[in-house]
C-alpha positions in Angstrom: 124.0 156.7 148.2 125.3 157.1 144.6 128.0 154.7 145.5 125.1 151.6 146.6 123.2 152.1 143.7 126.8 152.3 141.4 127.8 148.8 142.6 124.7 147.4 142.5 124.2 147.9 138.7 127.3 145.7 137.9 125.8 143.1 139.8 122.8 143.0 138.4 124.1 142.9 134.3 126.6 140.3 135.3 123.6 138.3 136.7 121.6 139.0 133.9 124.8 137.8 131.5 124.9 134.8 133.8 121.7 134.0 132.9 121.1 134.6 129.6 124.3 132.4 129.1 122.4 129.5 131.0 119.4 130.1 129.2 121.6 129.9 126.0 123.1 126.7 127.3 119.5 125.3 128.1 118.7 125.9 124.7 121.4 123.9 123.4 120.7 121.2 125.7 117.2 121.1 124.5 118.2 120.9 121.1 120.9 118.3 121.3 117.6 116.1 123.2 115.0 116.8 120.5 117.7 115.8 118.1 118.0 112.5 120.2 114.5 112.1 120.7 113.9 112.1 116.8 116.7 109.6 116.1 115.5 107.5 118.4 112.3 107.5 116.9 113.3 106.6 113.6 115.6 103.8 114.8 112.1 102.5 116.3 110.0 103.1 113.2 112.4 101.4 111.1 112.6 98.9 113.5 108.8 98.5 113.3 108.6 98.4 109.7 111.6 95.6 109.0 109.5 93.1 112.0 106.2 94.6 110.0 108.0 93.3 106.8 109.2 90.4 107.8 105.9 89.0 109.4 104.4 89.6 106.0 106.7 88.0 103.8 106.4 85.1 106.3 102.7 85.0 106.2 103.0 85.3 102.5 104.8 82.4 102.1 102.3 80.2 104.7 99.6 81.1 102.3 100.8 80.6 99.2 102.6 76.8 100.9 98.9 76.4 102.1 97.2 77.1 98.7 99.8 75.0 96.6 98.4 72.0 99.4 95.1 72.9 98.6 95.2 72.7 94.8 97.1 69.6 95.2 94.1 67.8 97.2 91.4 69.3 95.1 93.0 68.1 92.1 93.3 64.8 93.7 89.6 64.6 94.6 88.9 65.5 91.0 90.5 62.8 89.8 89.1 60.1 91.8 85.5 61.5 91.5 86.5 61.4 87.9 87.4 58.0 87.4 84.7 57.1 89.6 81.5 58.7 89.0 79.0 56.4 90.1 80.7 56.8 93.7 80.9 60.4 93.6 77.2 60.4 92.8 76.3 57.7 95.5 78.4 60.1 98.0 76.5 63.6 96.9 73.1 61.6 97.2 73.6 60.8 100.6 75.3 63.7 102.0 72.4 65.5 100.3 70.2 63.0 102.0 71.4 63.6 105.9 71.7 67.4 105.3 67.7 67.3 104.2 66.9 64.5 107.4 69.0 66.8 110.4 67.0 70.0 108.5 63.9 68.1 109.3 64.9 67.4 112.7 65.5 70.6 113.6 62.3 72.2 112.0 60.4 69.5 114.0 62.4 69.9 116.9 61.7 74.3 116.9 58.1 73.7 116.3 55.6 74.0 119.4 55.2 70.7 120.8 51.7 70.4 121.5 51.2 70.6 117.9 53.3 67.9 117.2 51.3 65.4 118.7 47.9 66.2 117.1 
């Protein structure tokens, strides 16, 4: 009986070698795939940010193209209003004047309509 239990202690420590050198190897594994994992990440952020980057400068550059164009025909308005004021005044007055006509309308038009006819 000392014999059986002799020979199965050798087994047992070289299984237990066995698998603390797997579990060793596991770890390394793991490691070298967080490592991975983290790289790949930052390749993505930095991906991220230079599309992120780009789509701003291009948006910048739309806005400030539009706003140039929208100086431009202001100015341009100015001017002609400018050298012709009695237009310019003849174009407010009646602008002024449909605004106030459709705001009738549409007071008339909300009010109760039995009480429009007395």
């Amino acid at each position: 009986m000392a014999d059986t239990s002799k020979s199965d202690a050798p087994d047992i420590d070289d299984i237990r070698k066995t698998l603390e050198k797997q579990i060793a190897e596991l770890r390394k594994e793991i490691t070298k795939i967080n490592k991975s994992i983290s790289a790949r990440g930052a390749e993505m952020l930095d991906d991220a940010s230079e599309q992120a980057s780009d789509f701003y400068e291009t948006a910048a550059a739309r806005a400030s193209r539009t706003a140039q164009q929208l100086r431009s025909q202001a100015h341009a308005v100015s001017e002609v209003a400018r050298e012709n004021p009695g237009t310019t005044t003849a174009v407010v007055v009646v602008i002024g004047l449909l605004g106030f006509l459709a705001g009738l309308a549409i007071g008339q038009s909300m009010n109760d309509t039995h009480r429009r006819w007395y």
